[in-house]
mmCIF file of the N, C-alpha and C atoms, coordinates in Angstrom:
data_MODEL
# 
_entry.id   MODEL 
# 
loop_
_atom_site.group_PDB 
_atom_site.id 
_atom_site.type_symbol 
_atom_site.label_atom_id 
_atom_site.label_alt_id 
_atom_site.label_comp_id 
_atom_site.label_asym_id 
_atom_site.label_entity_id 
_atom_site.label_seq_id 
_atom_site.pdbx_PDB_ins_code 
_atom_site.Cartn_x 
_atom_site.Cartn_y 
_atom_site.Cartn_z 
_atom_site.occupancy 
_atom_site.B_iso_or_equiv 
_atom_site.pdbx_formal_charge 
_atom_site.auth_seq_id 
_atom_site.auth_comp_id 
_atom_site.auth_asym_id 
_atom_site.auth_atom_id 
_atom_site.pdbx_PDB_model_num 
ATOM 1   N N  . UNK A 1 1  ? -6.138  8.396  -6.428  1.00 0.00 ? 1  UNK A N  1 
ATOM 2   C CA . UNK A 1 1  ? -6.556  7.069  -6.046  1.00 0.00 ? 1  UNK A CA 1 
ATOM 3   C C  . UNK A 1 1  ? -5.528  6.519  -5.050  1.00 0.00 ? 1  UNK A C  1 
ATOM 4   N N  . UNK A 1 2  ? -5.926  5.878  -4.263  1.00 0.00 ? 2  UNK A N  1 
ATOM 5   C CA . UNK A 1 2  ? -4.959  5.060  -2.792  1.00 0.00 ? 2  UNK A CA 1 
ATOM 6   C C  . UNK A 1 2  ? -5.255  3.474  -2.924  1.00 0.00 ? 2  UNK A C  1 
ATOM 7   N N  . UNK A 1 3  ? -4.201  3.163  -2.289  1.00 0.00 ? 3  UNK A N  1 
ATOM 8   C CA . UNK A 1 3  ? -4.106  1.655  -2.726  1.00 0.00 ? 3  UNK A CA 1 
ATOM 9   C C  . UNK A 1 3  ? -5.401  0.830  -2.521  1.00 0.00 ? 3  UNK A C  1 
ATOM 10  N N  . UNK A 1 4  ? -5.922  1.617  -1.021  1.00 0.00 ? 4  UNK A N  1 
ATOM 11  C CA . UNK A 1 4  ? -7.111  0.748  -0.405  1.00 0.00 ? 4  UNK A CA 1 
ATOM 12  C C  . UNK A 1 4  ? -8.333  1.076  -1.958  1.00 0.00 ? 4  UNK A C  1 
ATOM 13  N N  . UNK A 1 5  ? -8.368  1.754  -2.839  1.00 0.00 ? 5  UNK A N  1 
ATOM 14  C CA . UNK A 1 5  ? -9.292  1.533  -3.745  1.00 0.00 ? 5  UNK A CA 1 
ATOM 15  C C  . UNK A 1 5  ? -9.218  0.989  -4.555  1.00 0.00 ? 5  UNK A C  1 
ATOM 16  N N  . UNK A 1 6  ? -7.969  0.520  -4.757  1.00 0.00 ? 6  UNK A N  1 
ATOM 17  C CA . UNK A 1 6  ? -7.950  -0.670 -5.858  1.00 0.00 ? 6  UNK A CA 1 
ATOM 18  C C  . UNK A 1 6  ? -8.008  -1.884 -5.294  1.00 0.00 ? 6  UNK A C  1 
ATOM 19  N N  . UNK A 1 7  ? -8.625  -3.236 -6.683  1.00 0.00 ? 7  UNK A N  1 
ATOM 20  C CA . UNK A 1 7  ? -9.500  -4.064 -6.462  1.00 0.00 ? 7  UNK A CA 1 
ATOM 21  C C  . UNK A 1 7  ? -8.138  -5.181 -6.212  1.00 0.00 ? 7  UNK A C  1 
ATOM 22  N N  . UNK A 1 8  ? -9.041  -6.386 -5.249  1.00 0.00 ? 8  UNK A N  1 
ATOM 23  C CA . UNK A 1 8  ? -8.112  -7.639 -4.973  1.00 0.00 ? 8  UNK A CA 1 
ATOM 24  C C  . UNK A 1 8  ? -7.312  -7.963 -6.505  1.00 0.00 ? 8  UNK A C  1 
ATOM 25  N N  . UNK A 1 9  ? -6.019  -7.873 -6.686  1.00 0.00 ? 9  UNK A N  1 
ATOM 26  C CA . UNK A 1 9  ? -5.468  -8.517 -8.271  1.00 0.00 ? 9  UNK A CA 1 
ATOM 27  C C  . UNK A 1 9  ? -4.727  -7.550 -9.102  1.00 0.00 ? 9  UNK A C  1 
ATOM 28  N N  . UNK A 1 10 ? -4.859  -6.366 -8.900  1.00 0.00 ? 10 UNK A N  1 
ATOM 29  C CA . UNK A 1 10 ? -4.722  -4.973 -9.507  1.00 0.00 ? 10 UNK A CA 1 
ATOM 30  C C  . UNK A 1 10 ? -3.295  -4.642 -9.148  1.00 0.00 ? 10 UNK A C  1 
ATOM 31  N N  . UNK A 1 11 ? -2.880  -4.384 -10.134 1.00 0.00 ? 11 UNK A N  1 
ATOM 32  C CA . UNK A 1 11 ? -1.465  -3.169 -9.670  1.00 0.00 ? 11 UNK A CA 1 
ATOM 33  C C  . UNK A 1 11 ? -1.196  -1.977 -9.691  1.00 0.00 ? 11 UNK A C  1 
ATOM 34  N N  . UNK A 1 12 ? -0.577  -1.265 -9.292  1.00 0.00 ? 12 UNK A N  1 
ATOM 35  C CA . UNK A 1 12 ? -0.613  0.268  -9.687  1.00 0.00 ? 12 UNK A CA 1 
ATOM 36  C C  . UNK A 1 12 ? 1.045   0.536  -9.065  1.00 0.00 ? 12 UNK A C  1 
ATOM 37  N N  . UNK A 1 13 ? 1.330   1.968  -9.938  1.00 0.00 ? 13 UNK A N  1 
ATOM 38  C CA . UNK A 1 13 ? 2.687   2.601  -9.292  1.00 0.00 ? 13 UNK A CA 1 
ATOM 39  C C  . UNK A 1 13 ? 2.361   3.097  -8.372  1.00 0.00 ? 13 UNK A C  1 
ATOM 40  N N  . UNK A 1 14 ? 3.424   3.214  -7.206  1.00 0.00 ? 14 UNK A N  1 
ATOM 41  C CA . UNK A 1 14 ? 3.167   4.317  -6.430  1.00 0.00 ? 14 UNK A CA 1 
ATOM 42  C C  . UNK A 1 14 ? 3.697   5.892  -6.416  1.00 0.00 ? 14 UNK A C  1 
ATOM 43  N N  . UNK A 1 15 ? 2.968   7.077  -6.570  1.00 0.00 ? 15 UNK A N  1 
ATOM 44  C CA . UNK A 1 15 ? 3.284   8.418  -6.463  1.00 0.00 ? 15 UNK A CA 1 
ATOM 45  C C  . UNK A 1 15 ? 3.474   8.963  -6.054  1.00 0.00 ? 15 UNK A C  1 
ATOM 46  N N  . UNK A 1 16 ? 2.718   9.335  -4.737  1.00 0.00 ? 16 UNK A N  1 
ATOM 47  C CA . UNK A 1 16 ? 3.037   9.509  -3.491  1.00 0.00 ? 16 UNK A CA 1 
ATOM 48  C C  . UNK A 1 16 ? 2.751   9.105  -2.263  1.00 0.00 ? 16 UNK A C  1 
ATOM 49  N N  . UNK A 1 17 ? 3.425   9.118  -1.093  1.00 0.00 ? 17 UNK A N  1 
ATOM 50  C CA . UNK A 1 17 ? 3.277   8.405  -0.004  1.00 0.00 ? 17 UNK A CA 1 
ATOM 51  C C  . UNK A 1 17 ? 2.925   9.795  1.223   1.00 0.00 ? 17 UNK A C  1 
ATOM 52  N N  . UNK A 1 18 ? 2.198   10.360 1.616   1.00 0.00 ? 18 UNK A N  1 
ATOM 53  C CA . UNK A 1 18 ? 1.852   11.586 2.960   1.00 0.00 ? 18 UNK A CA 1 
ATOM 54  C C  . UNK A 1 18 ? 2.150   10.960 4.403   1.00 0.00 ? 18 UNK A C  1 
ATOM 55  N N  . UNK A 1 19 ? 2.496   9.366  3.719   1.00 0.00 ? 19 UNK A N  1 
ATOM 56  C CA . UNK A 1 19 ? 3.102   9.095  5.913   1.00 0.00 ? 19 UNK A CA 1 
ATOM 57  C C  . UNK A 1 19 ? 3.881   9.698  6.192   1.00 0.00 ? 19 UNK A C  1 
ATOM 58  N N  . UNK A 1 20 ? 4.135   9.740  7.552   1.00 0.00 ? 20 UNK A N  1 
ATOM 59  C CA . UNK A 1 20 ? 4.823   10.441 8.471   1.00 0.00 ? 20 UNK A CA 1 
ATOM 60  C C  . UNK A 1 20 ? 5.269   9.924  9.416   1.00 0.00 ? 20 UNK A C  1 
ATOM 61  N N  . UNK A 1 21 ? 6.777   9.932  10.211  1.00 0.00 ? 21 UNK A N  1 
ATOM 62  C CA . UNK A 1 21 ? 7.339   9.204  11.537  1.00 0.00 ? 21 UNK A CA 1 
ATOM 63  C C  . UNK A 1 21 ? 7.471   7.846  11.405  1.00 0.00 ? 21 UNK A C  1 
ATOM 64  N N  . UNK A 1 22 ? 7.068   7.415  12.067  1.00 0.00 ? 22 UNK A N  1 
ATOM 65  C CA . UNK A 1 22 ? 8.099   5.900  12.124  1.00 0.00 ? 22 UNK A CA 1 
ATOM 66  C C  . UNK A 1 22 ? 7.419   4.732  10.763  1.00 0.00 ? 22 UNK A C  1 
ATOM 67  N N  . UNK A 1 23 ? 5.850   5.450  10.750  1.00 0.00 ? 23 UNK A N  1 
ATOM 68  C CA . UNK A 1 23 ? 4.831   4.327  9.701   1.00 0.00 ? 23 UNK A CA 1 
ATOM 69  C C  . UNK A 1 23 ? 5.968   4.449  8.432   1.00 0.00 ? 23 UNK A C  1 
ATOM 70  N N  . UNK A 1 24 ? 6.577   5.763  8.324   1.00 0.00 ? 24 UNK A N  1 
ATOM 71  C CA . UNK A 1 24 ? 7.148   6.188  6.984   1.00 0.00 ? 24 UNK A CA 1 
ATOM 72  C C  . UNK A 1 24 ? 8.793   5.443  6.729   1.00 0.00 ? 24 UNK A C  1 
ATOM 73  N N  . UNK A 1 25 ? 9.224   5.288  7.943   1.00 0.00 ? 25 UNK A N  1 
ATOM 74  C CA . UNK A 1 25 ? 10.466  4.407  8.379   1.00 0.00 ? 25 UNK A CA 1 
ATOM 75  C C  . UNK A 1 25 ? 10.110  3.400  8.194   1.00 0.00 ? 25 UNK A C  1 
ATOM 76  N N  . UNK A 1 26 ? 9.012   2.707  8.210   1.00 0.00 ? 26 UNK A N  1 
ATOM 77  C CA . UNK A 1 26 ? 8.905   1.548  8.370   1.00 0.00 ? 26 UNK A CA 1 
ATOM 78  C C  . UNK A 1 26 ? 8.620   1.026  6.596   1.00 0.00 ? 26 UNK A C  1 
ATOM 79  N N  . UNK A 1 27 ? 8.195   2.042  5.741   1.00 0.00 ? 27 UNK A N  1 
ATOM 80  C CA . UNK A 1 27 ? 7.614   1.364  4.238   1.00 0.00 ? 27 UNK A CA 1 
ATOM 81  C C  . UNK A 1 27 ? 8.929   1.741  3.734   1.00 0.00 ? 27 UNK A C  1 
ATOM 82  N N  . UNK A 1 28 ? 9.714   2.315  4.263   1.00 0.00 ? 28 UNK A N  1 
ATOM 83  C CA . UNK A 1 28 ? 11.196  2.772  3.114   1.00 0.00 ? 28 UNK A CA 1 
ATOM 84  C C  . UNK A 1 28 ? 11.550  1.487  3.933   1.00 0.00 ? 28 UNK A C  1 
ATOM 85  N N  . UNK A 1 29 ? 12.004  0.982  5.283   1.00 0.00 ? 29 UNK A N  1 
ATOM 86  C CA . UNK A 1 29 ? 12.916  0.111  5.068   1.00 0.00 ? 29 UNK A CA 1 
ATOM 87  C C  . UNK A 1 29 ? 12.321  -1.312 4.772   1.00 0.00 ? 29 UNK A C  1 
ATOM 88  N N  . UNK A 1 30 ? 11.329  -1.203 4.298   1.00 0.00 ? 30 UNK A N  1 
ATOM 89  C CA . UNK A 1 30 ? 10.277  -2.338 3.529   1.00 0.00 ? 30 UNK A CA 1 
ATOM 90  C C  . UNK A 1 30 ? 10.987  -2.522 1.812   1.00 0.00 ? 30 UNK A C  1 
ATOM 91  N N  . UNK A 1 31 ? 10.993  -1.560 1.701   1.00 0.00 ? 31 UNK A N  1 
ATOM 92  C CA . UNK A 1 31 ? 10.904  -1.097 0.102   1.00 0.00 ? 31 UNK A CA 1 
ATOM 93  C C  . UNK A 1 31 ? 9.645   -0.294 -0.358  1.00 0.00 ? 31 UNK A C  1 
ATOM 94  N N  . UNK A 1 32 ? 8.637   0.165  0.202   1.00 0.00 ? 32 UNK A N  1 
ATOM 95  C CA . UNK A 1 32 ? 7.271   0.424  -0.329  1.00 0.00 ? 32 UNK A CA 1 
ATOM 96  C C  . UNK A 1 32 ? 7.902   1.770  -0.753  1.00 0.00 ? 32 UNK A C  1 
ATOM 97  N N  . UNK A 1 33 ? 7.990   2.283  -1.412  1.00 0.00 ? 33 UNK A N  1 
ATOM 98  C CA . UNK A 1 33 ? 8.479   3.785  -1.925  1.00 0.00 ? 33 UNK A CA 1 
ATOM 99  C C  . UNK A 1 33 ? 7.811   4.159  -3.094  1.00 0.00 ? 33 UNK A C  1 
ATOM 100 N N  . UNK A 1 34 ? 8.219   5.531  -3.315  1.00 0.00 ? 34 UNK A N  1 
ATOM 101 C CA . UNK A 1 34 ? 7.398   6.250  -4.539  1.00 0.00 ? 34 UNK A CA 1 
ATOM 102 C C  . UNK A 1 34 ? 8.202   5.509  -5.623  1.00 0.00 ? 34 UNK A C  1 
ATOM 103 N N  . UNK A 1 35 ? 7.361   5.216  -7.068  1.00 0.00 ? 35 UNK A N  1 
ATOM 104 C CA . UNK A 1 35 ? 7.628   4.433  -8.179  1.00 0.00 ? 35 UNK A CA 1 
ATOM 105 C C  . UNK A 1 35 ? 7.966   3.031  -8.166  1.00 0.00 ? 35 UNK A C  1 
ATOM 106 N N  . UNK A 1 36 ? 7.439   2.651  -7.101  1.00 0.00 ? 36 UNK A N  1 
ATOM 107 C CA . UNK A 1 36 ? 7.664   0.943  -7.005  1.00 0.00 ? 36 UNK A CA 1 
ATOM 108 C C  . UNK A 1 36 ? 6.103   0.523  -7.811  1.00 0.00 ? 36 UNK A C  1 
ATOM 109 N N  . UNK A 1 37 ? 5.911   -0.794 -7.952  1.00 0.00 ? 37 UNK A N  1 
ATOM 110 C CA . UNK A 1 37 ? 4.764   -1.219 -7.936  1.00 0.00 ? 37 UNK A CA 1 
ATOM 111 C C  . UNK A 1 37 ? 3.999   -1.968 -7.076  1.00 0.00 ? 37 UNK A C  1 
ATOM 112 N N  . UNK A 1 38 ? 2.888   -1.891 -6.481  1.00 0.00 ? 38 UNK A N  1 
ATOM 113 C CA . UNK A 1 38 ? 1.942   -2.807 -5.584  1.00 0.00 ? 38 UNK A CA 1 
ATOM 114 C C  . UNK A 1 38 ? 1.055   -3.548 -6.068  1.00 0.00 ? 38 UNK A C  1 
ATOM 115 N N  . UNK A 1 39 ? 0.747   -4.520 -5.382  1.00 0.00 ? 39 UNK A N  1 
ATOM 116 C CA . UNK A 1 39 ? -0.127  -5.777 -5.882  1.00 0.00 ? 39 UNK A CA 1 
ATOM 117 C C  . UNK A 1 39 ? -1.267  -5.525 -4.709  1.00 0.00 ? 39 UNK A C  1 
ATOM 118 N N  . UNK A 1 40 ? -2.821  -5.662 -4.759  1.00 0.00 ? 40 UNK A N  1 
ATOM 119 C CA . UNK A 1 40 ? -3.649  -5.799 -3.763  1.00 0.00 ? 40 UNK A CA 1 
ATOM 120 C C  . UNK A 1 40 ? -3.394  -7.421 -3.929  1.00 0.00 ? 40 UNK A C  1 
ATOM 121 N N  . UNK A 1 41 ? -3.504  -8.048 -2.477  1.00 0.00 ? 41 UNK A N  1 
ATOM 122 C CA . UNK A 1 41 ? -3.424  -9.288 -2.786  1.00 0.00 ? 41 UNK A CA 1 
ATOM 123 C C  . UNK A 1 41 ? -4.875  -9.692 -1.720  1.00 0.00 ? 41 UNK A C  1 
ATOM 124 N N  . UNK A 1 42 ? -5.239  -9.001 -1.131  1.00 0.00 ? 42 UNK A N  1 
ATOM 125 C CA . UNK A 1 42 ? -6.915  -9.347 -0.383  1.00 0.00 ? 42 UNK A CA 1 
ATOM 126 C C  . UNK A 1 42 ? -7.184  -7.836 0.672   1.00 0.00 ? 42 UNK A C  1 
ATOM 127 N N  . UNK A 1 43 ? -8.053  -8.144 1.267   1.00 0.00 ? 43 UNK A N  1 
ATOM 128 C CA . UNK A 1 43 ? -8.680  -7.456 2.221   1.00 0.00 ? 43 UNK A CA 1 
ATOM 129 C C  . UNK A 1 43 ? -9.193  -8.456 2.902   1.00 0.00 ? 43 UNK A C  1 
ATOM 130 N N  . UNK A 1 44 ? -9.025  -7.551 4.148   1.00 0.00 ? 44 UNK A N  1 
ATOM 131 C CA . UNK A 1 44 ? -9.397  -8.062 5.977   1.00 0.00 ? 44 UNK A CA 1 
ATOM 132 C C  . UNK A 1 44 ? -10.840 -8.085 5.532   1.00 0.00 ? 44 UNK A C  1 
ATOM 133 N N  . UNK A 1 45 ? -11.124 -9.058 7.019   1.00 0.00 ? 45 UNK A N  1 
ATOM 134 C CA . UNK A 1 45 ? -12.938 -8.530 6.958   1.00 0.00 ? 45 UNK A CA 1 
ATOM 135 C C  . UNK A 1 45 ? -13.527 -7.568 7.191   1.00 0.00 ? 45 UNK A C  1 
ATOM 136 N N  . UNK A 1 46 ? -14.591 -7.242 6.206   1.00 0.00 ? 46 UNK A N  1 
ATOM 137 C CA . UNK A 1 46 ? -15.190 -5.823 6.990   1.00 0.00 ? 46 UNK A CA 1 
ATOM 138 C C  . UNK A 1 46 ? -13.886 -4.442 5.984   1.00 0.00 ? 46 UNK A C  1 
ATOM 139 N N  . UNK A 1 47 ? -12.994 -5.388 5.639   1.00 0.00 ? 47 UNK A N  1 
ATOM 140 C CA . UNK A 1 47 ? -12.095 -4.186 4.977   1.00 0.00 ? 47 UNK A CA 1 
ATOM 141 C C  . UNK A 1 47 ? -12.187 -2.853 5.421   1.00 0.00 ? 47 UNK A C  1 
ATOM 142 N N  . UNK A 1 48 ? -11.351 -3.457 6.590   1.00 0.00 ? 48 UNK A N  1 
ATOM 143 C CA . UNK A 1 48 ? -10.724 -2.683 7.697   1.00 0.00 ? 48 UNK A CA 1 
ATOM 144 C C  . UNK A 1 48 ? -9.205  -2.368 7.268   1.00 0.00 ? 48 UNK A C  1 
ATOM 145 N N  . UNK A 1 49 ? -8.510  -3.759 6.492   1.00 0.00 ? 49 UNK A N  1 
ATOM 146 C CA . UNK A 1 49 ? -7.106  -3.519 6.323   1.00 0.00 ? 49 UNK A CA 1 
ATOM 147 C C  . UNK A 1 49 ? -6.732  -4.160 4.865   1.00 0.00 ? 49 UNK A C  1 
ATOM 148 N N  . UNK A 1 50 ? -5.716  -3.974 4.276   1.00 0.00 ? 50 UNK A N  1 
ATOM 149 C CA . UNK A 1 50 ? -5.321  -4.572 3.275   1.00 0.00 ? 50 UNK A CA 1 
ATOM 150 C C  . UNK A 1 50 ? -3.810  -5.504 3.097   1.00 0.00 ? 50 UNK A C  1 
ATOM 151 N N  . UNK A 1 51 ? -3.810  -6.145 2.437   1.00 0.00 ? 51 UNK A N  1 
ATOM 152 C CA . UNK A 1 51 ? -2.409  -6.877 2.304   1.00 0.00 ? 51 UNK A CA 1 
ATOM 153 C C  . UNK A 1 51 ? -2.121  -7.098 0.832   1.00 0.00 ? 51 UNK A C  1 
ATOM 154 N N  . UNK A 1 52 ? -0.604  -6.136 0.813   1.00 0.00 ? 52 UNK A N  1 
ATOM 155 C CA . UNK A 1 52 ? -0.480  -5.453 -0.162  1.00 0.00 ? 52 UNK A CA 1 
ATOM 156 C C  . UNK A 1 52 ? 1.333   -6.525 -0.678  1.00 0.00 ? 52 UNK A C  1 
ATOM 157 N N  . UNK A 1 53 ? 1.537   -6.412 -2.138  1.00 0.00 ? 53 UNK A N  1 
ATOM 158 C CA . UNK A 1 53 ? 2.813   -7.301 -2.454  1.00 0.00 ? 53 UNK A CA 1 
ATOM 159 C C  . UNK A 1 53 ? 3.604   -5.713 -2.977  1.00 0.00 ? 53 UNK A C  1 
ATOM 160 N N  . UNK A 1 54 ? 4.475   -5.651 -2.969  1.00 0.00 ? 54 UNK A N  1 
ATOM 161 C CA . UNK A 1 54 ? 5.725   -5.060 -3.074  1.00 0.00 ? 54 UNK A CA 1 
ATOM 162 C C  . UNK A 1 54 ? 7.068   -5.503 -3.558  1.00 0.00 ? 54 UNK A C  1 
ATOM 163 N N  . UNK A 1 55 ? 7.265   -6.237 -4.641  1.00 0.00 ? 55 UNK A N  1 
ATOM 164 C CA . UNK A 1 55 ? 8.379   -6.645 -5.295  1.00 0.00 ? 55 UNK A CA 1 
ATOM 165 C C  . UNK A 1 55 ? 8.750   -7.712 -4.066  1.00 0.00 ? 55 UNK A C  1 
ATOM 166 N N  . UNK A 1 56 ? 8.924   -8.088 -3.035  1.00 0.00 ? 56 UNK A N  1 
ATOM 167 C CA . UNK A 1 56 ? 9.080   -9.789 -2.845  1.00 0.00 ? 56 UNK A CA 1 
ATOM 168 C C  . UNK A 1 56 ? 8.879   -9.295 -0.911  1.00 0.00 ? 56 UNK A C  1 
ATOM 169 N N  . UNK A 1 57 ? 8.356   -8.377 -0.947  1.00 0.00 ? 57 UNK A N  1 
ATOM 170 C CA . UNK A 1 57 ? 7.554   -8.101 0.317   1.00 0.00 ? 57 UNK A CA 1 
ATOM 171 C C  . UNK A 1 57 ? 5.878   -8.213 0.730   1.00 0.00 ? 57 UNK A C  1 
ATOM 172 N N  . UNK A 1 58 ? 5.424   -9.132 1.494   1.00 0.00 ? 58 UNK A N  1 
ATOM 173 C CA . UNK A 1 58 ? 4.061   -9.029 1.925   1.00 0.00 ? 58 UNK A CA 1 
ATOM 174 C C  . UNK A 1 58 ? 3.653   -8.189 3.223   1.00 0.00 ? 58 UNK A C  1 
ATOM 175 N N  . UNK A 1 59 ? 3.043   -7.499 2.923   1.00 0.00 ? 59 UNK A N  1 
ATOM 176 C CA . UNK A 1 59 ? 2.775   -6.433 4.000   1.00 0.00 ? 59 UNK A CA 1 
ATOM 177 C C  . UNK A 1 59 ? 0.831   -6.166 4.019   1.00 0.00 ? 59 UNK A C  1 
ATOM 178 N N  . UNK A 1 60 ? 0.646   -6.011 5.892   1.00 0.00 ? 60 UNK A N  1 
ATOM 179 C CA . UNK A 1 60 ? -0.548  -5.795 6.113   1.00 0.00 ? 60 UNK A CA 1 
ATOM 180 C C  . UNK A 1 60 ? -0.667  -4.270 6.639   1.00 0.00 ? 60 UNK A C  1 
ATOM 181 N N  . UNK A 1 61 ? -1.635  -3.442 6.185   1.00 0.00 ? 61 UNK A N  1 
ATOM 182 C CA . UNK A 1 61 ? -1.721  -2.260 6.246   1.00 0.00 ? 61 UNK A CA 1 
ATOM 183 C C  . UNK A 1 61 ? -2.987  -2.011 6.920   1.00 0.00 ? 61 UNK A C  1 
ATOM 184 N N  . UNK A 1 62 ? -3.116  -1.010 7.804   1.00 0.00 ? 62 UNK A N  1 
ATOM 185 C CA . UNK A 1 62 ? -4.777  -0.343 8.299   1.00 0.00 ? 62 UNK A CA 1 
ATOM 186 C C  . UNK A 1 62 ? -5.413  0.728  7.051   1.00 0.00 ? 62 UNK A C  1 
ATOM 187 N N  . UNK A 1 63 ? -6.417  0.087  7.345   1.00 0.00 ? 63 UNK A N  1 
ATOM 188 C CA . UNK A 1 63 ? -7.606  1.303  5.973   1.00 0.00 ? 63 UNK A CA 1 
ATOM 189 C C  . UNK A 1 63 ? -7.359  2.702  6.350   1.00 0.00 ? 63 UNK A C  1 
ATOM 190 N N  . UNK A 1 64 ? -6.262  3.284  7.069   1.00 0.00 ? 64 UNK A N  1 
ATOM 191 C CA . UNK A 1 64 ? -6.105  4.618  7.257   1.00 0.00 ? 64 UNK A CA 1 
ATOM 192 C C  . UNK A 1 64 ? -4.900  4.576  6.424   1.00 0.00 ? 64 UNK A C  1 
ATOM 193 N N  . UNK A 1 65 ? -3.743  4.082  6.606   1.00 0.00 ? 65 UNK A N  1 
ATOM 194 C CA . UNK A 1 65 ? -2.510  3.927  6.676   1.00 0.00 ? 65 UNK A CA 1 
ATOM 195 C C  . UNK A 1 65 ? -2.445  3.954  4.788   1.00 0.00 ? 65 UNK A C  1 
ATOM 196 N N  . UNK A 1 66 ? -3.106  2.306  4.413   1.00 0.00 ? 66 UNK A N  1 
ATOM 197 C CA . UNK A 1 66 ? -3.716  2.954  2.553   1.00 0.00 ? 66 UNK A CA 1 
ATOM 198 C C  . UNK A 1 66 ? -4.255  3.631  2.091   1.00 0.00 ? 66 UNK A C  1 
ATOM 199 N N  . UNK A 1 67 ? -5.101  4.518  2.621   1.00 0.00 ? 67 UNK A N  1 
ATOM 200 C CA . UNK A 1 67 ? -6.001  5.222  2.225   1.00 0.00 ? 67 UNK A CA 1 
ATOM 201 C C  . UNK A 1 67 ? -4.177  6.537  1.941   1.00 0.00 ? 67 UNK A C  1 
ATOM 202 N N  . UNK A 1 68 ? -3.210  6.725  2.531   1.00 0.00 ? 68 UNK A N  1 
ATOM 203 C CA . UNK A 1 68 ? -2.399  7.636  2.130   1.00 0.00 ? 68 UNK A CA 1 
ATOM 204 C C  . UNK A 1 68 ? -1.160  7.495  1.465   1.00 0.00 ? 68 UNK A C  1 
ATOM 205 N N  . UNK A 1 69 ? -1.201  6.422  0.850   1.00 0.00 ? 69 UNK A N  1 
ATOM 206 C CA . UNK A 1 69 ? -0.056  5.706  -0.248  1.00 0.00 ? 69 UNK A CA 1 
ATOM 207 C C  . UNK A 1 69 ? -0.948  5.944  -1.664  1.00 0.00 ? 69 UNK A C  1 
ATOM 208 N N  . UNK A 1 70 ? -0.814  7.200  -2.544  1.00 0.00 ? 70 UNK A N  1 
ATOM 209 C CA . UNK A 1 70 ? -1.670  7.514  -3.738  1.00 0.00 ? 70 UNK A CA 1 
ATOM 210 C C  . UNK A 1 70 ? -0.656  6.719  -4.980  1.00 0.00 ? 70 UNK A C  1 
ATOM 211 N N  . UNK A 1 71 ? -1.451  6.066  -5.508  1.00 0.00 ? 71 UNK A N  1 
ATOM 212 C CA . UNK A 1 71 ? -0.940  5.394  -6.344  1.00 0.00 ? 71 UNK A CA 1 
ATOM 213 C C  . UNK A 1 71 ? -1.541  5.833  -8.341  1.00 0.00 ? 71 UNK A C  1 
ATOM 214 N N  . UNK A 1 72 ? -0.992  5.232  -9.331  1.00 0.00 ? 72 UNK A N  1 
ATOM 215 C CA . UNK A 1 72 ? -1.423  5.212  -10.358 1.00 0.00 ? 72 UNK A CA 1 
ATOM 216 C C  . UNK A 1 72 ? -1.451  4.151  -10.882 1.00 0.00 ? 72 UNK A C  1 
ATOM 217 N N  . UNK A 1 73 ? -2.659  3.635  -12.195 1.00 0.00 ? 73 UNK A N  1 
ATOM 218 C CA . UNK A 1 73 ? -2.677  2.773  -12.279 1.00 0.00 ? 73 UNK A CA 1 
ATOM 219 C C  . UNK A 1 73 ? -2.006  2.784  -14.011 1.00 0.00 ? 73 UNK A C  1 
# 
């Protein structure tokens, strides 16, 4: 399961992350890492993208980009 399938409200751990290059630079120096927890906090229109909580980070993601952050719930 990837973040983009879980519902607006939901949390889950994260397990693994398959980014690569700078997207992957960019969620470590976020904090988004394997065994943290995420919050869905909505979807774009058309849920195209998501915006996701991360222990005291808000972050907007593309429906590709979540679709490869596999999480557990």
């Amino acid at each position: 399961m990837s973040v983009f399938d879980l519902k607006c409200g939901e949390c889950a751990k994260i397990t693994r992350i398959t980014v690569e290059g700078s997207a992957k630079t960019r969620l470590d120096s976020l904090g988004v890492t394997v065994g943290k927890r995420v919050t869905v906090l909505s979807f774009s229109l058309f849920k195209s993208g998501v915006l996701i909580g991360c222990g005291a980070v808000r972050l907007g993601l593309r429906k590709a980009l979540a679709r490869q952050i596999e999480v557990e719930a």
